[in-house]
TIVEX-570241 format. One record per residue (C-alpha): x, y, z; residue in three letters; residue number from 1. Coordinates in nm, 3 decimals. Layout:
% TIVEX-570241
<site <X; Y; Z>; "ALA"; NUM>
...
% end
This chain:
% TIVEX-570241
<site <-0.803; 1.792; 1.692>; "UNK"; 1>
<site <-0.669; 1.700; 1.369>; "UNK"; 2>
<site <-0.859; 1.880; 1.079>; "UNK"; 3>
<site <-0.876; 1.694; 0.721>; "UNK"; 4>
<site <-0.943; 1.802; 0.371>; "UNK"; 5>
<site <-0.988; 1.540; 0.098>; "UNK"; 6>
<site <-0.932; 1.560; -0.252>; "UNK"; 7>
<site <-1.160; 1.269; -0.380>; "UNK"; 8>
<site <-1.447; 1.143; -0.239>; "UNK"; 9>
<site <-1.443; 0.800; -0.403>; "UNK"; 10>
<site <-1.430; 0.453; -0.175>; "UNK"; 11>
<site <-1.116; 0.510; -0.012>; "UNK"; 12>
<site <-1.285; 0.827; 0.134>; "UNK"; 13>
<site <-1.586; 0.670; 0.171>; "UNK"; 14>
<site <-1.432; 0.361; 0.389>; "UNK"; 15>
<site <-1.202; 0.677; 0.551>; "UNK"; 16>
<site <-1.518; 0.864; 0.661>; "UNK"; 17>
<site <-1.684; 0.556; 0.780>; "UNK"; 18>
<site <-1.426; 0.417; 1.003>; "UNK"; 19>
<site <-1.379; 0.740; 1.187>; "UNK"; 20>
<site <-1.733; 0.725; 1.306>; "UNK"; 21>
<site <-1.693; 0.347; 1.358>; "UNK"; 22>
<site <-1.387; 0.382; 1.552>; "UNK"; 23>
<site <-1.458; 0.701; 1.756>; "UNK"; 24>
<site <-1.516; 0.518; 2.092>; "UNK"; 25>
<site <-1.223; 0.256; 2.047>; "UNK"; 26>
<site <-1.070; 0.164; 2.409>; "UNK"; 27>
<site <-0.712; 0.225; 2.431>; "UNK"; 28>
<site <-0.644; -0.040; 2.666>; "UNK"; 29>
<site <-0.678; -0.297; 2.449>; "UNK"; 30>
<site <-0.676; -0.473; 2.123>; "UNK"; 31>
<site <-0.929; -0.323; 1.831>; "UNK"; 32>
<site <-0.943; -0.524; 1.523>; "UNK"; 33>
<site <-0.851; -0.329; 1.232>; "UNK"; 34>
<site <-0.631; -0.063; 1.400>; "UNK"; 35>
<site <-0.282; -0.058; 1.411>; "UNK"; 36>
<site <-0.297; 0.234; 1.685>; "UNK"; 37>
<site <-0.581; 0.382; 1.865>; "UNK"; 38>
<site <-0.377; 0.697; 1.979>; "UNK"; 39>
<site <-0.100; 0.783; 1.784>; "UNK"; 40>
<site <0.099; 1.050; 1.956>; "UNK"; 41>
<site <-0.160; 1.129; 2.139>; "UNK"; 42>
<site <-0.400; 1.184; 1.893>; "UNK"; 43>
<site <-0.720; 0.934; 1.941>; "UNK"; 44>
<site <-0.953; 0.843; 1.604>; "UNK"; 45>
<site <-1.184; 1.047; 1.747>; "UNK"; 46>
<site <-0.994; 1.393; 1.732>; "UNK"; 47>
<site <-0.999; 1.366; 1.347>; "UNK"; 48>
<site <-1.240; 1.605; 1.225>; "UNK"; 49>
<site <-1.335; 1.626; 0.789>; "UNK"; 50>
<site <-1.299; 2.025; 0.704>; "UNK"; 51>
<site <-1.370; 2.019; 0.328>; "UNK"; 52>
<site <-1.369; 1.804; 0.044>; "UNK"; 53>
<site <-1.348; 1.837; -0.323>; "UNK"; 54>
<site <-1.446; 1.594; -0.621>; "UNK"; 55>
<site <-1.555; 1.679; -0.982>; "UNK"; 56>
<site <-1.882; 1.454; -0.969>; "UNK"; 57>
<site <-2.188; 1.680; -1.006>; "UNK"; 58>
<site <-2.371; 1.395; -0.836>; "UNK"; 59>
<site <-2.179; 1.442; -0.541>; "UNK"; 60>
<site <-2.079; 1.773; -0.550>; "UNK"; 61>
<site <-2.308; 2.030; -0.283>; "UNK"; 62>
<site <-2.394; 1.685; -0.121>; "UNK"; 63>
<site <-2.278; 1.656; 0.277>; "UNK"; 64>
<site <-1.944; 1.436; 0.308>; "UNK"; 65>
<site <-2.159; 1.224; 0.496>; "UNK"; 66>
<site <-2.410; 1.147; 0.208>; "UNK"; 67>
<site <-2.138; 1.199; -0.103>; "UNK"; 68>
<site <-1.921; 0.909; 0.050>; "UNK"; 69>
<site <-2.252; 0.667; -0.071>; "UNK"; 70>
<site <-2.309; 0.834; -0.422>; "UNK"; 71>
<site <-2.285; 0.555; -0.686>; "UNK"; 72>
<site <-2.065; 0.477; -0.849>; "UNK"; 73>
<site <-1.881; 0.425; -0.477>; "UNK"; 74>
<site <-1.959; 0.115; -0.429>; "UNK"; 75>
<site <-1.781; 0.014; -0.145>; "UNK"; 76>
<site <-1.893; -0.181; 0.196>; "UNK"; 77>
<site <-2.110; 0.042; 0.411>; "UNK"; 78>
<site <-1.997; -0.085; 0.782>; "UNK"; 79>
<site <-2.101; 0.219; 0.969>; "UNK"; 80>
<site <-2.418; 0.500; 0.972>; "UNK"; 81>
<site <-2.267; 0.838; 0.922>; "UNK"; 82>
<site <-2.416; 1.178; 1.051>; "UNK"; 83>
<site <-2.408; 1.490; 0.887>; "UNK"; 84>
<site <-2.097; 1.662; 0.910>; "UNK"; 85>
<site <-2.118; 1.979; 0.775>; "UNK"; 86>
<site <-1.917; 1.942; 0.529>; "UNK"; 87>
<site <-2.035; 2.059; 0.186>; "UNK"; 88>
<site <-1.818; 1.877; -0.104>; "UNK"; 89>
<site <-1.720; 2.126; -0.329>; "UNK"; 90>
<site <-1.628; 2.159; -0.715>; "UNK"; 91>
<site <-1.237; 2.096; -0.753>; "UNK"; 92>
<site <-1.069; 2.120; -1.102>; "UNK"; 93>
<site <-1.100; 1.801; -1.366>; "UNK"; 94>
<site <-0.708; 1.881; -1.514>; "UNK"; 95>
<site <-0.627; 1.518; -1.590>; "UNK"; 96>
<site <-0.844; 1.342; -1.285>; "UNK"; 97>
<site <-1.077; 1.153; -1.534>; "UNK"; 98>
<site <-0.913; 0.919; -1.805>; "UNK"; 99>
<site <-1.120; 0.795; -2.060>; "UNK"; 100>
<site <-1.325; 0.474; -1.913>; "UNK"; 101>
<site <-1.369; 0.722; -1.599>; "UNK"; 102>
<site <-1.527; 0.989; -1.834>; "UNK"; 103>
<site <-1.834; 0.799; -1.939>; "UNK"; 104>
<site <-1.928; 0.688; -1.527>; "UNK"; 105>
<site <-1.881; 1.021; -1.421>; "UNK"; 106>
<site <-2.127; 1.318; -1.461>; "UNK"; 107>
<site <-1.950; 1.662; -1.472>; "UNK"; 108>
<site <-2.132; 1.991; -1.459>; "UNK"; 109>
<site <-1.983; 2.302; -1.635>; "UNK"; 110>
<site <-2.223; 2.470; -1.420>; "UNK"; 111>
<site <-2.060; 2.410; -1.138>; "UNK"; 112>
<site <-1.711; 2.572; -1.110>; "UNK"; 113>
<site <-1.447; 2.526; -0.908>; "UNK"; 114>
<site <-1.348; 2.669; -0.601>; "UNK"; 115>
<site <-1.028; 2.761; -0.514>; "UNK"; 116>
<site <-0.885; 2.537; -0.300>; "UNK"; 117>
<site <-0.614; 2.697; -0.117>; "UNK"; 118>
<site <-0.823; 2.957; -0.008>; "UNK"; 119>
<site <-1.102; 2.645; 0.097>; "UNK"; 120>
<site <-0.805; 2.530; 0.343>; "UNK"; 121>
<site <-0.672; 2.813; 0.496>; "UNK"; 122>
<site <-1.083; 2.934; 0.554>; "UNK"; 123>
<site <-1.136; 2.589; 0.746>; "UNK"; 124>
<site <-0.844; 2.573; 0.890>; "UNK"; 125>
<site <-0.725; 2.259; 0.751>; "UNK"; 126>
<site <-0.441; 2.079; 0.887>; "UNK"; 127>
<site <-0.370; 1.802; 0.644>; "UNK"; 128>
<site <-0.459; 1.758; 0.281>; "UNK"; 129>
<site <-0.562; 1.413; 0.182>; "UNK"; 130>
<site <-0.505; 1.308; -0.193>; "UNK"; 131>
<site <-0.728; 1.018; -0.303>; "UNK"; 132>
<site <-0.756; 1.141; -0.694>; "UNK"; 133>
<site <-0.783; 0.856; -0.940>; "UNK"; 134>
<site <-0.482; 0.688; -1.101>; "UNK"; 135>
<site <-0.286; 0.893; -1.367>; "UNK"; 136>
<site <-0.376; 1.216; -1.193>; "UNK"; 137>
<site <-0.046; 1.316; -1.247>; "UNK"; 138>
<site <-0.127; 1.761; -1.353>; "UNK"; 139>
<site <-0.400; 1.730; -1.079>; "UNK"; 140>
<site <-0.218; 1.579; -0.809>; "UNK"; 141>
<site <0.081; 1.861; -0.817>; "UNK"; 142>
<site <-0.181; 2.106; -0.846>; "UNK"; 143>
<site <-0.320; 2.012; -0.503>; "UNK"; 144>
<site <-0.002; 1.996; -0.366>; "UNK"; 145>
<site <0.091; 2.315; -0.471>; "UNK"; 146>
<site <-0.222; 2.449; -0.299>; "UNK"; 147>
<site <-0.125; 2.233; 0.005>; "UNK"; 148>
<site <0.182; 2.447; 0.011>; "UNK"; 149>
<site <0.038; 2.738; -0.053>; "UNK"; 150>
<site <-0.206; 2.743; 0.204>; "UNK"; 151>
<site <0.009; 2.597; 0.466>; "UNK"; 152>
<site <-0.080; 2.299; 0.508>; "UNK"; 153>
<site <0.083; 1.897; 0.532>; "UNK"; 154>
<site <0.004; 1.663; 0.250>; "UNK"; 155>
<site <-0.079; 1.311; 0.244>; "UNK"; 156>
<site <-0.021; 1.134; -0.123>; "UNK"; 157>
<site <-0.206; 0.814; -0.143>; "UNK"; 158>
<site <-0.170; 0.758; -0.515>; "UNK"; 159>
<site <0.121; 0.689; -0.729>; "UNK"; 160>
<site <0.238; 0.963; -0.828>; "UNK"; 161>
<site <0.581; 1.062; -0.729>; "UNK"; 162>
<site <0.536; 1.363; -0.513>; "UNK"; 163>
<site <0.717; 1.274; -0.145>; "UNK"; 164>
<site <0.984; 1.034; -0.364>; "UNK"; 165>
<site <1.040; 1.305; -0.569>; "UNK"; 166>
<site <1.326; 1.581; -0.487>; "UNK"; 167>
<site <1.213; 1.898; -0.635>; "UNK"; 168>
<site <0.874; 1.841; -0.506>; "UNK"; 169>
<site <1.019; 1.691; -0.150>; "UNK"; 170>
<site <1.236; 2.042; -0.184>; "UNK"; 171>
<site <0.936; 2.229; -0.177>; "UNK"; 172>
<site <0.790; 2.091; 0.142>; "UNK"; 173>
<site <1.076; 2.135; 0.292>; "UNK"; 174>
<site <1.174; 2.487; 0.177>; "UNK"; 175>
<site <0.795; 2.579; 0.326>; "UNK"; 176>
<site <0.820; 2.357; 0.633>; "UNK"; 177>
<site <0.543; 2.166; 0.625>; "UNK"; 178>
<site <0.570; 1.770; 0.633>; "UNK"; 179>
<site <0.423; 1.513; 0.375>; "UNK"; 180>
<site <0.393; 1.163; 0.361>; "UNK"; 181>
<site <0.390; 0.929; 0.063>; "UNK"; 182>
<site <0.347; 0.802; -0.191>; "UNK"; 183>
<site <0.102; 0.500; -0.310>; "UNK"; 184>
<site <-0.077; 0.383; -0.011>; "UNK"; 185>
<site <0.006; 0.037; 0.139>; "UNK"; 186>
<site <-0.297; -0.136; 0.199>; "UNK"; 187>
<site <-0.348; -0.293; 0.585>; "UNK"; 188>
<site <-0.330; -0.660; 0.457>; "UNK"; 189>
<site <-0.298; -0.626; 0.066>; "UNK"; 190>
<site <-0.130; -0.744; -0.246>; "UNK"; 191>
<site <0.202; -0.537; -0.222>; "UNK"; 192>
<site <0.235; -0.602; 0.164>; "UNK"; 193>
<site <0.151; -0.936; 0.168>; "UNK"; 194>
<site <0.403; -1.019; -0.161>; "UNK"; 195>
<site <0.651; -0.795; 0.029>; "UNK"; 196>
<site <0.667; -1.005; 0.319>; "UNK"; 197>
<site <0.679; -1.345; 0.126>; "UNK"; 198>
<site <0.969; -1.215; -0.043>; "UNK"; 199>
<site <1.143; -1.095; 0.273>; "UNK"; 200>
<site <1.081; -1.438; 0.409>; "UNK"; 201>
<site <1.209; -1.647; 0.095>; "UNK"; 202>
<site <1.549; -1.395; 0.111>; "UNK"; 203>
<site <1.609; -1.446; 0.473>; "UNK"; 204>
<site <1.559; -1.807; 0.425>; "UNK"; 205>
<site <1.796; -1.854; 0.152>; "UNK"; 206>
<site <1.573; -1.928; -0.097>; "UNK"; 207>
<site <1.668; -1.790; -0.458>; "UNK"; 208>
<site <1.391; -1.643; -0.611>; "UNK"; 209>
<site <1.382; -1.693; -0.973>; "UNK"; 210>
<site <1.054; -1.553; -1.055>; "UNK"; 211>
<site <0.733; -1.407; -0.952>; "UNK"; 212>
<site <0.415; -1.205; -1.072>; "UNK"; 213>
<site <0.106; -1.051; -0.877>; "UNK"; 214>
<site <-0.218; -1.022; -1.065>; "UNK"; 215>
<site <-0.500; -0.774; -0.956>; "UNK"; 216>
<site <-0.871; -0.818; -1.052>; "UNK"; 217>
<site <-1.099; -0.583; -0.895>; "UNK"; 218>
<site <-1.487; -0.408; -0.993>; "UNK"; 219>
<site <-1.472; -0.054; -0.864>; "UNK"; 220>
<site <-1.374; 0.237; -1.026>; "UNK"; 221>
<site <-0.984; 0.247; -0.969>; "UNK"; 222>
<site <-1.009; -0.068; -1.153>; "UNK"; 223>
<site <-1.178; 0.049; -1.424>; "UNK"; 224>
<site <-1.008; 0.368; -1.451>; "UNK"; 225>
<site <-0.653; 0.117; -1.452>; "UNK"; 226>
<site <-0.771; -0.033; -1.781>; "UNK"; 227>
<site <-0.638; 0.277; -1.974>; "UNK"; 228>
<site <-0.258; 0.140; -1.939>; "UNK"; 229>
<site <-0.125; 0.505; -2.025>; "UNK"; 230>
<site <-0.206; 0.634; -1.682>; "UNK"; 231>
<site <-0.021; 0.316; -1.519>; "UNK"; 232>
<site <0.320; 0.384; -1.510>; "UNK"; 233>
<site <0.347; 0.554; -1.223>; "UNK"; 234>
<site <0.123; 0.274; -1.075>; "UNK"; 235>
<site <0.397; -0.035; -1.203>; "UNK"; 236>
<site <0.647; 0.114; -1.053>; "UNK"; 237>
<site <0.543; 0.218; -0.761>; "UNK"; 238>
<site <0.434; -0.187; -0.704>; "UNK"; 239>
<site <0.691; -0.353; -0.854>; "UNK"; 240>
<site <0.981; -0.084; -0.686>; "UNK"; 241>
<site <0.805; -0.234; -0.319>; "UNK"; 242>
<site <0.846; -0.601; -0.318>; "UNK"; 243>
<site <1.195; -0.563; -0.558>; "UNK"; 244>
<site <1.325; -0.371; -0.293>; "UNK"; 245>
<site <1.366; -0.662; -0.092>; "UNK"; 246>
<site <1.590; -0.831; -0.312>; "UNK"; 247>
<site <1.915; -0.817; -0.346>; "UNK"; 248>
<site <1.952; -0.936; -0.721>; "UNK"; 249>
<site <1.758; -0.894; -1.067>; "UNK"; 250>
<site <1.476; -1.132; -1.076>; "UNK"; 251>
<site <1.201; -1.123; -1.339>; "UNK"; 252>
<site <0.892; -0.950; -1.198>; "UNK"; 253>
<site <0.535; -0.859; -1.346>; "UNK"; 254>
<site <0.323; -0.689; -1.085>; "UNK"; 255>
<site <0.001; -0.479; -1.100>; "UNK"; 256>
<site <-0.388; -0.445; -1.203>; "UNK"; 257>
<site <-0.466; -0.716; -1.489>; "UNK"; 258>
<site <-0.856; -0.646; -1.568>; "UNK"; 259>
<site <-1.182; -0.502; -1.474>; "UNK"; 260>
<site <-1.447; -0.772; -1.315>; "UNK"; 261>
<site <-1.728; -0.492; -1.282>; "UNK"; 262>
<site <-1.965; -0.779; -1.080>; "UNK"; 263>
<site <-1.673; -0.755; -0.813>; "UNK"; 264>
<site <-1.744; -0.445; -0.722>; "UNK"; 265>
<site <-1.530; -0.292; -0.446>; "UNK"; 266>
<site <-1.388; -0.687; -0.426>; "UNK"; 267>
<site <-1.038; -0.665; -0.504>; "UNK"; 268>
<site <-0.863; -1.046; -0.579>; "UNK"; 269>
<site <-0.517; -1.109; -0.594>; "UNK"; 270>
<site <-0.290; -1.367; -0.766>; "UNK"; 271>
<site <0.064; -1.402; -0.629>; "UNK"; 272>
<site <0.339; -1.652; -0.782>; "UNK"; 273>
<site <0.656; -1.722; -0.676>; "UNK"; 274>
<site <0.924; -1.987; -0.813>; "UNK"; 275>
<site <1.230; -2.060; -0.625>; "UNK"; 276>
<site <1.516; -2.312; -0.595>; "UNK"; 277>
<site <1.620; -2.375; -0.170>; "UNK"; 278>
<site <1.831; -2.626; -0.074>; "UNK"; 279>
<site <2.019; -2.854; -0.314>; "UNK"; 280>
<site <1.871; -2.650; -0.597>; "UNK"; 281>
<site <1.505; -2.827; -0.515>; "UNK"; 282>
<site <1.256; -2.602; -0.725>; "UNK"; 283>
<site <1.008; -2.426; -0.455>; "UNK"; 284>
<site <0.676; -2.304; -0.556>; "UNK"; 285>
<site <0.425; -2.078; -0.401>; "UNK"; 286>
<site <0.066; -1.964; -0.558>; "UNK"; 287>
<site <-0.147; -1.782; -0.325>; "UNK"; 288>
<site <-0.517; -1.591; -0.368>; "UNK"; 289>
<site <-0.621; -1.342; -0.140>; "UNK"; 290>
<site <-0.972; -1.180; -0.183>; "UNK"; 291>
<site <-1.070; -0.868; 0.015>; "UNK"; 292>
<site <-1.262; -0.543; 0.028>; "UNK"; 293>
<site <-1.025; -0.312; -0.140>; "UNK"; 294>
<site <-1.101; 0.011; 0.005>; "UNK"; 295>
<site <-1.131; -0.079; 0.346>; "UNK"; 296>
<site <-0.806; -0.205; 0.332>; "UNK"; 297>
<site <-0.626; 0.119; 0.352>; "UNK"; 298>
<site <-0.815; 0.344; 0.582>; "UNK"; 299>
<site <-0.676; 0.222; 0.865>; "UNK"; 300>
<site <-0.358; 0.272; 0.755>; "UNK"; 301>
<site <-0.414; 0.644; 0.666>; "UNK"; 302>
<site <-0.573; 0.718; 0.969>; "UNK"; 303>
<site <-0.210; 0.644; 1.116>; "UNK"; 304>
<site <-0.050; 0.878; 0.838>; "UNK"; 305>
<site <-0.315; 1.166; 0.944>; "UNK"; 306>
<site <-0.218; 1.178; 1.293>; "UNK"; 307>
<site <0.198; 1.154; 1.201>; "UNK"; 308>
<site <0.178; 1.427; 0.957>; "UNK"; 309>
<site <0.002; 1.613; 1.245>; "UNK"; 310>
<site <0.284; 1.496; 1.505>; "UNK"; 311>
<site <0.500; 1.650; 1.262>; "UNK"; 312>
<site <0.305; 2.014; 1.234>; "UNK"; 313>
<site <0.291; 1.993; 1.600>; "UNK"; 314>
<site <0.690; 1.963; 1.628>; "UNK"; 315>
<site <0.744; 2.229; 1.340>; "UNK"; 316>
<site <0.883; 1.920; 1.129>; "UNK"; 317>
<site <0.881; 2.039; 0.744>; "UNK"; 318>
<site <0.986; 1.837; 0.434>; "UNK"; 319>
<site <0.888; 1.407; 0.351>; "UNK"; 320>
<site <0.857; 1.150; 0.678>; "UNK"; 321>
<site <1.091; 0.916; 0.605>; "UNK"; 322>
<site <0.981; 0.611; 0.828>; "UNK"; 323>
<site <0.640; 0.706; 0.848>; "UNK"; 324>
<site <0.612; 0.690; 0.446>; "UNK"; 325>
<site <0.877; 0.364; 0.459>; "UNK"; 326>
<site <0.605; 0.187; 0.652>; "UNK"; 327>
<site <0.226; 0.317; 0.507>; "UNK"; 328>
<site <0.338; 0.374; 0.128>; "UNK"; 329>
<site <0.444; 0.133; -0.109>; "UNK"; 330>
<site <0.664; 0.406; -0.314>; "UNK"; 331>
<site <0.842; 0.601; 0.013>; "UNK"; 332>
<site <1.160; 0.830; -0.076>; "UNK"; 333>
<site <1.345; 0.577; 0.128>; "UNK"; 334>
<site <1.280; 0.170; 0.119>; "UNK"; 335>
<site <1.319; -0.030; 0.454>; "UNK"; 336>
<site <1.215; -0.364; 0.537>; "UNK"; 337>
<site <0.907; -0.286; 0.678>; "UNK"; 338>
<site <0.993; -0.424; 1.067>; "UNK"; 339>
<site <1.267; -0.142; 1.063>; "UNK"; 340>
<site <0.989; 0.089; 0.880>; "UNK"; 341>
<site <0.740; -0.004; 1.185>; "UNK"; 342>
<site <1.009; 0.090; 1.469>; "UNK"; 343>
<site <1.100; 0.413; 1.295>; "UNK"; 344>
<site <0.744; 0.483; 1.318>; "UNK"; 345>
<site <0.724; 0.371; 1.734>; "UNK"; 346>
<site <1.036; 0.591; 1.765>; "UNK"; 347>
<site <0.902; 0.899; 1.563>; "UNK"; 348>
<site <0.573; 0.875; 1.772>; "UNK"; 349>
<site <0.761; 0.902; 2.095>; "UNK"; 350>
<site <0.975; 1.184; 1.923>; "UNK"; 351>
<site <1.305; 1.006; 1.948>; "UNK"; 352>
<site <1.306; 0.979; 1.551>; "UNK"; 353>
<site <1.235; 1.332; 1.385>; "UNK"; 354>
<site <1.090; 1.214; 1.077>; "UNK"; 355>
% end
């Protein structure tokens, strides 16, 4: 069993919680659209079990996981009927979670104070610490890693903020042996991937690449949050670092969230262009749109980190997972082309790669 605390029960969590109840009787002998791996290391979607959860909502906090995950404004697909978990979500601290277009969507309750959440993780037992706090979370997000580490327990970064690419905080995890994997979470077919492997594919063909920019227009809350620029930085980087990673020289690059659509809802749509001269300097052109359901897009890929970061527990493995983070986040300590990322993670799964 692999026991899960989140930190954030906004769409990602919501399409998180969902799937694990969608995907709980997956076959392993064959194909399941939407999975990358039905056991991982012997760890089926079924053996993940939610332990706690935190959010600052007063709307959703005291609510079951399993009714909290619906609680406007999450407003993403609802695929699958989830039953009570047990799970009460409970107060965490605001710090920095709630810029200012989040403040106004968002009830808080002074009433309600928050827990401490160490001492929620090491009372249920929790083996891996899920953070799905907005954008620009940067005091919040070190505070819940430092309560990760402090309660014993691994850490999974899905934001961008530079926690697991960062060496004094990578130290720490180390230092207390316990593994983490991040940061930014790749989506399963999203804008960084899919603009990642275009790239890839324009380098290895000899194209030059002379320019390219990747718009995002979206309707939920990350999106909205995303329109206060200040708490993008992180977020620019952390997009732009993954697809100029592939190239070898300087090329002019604008990449990341461009406006709020609120009638898209949880309808994320993406606007890639790329200009490039191939043979006999003959200019090549590519402008692609891809539309999808933005928070679905990246649960399956976390369910993957949840069971590695318990792997690594299991084989006393402390400190960031190098492929493993290479392959699910967009912002890993190390960059690889992702078919190297994806065999590191085979080989770590089989234990003939550490981390």
């Amino acid at each position: 069993m692999v026991k899960v605390a989140i930190a954030g029960v906004g769409n990602c969590a919501s399409s998180l919680v969902q799937g694990i109840e969608y995907y709980k009787n997956a076959r392993e002998d064959q194909f399941v659209p939407g999975l990358m791996h039905v056991n991982f290391g012997g760890y089926h979607i079924r053996d993940i079990r939610f332990v706690a959860a935190f959010d600052v909502d007063a709307n959703k906090v005291g609510k079951d996981l399993s009714e909290a995950i619906f609680v406007p404004p999450n407003c993403t697909a609802k695929f699958s009927d989830v039953p009570e978990l047990g799970v009460e979500v409970m107060k965490g601290p605001v710090l920095d979670g709630l810029g200012k277009y989040l403040k106004p969507v968002i009830s808080t309750d002074p009433t309600q104070k928050p827990v401490e959440i160490s001492e929620v993780l090491e009372e249920t037992g929790a083996d891996v610490l899920l953070n799905y706090l907005p954008v620009g979370s940067y005091e919040a997000t070190r505070y819940y890693a430092q309560e990760a580490i402090k309660a014993g327990v691994g850490f999974i970064n899905n934001i961008p903020e530079f926690i697991v690419s960062d060496r004094k905080w990578a130290k720490k995890f180390e230092d207390a042996n316990l593994p983490c994997a991040g940061d930014d979470i790749k989506s399963q077919v999203g804008a960084t991937i899919l603009h990642r492997t275009l790239t890839k594919l324009l380098i290895d063909r000899g194209v030059k690449l002379e320019e390219s920019y990747q718009l995002n227009v979206g309707g939920n809350c990350d999106f909205l949050n995303m329109l206060e620029e200040e708490r993008l930085s992180s977020k620019r980087v952390s997009k732009t670092d993954a697809v100029s990673s592939q190239i070898p020289y300087e090329v002019p690059l604008r990449i990341g969230p461009s406006d709020y659509v609120p009638f898209l809802k949880d309808t994320k749509v993406c606007y890639i262009h790329m200009l490039g001269k191939k043979f006999g300097d003959i200019p090549l052109t590519i402008d692609l749109k891809l539309s999808v359901e933005d928070s679905p897009n990246s649960a399956g890929v976390v369910i993957d980190a949840i069971r590695a970061v318990k792997l690594a527990l299991d084989r006393d493995i402390g400190g960031p997972l190098i492929g493993v983070s290479a392959y699910f986040f967009k912002h890993p300590p190390i960059q690889m082309p992702d078919a190297e990322a994806k065999q590191a993670v085979e080989e770590f799964i089989v234990g003939r790669r550490e981390r």
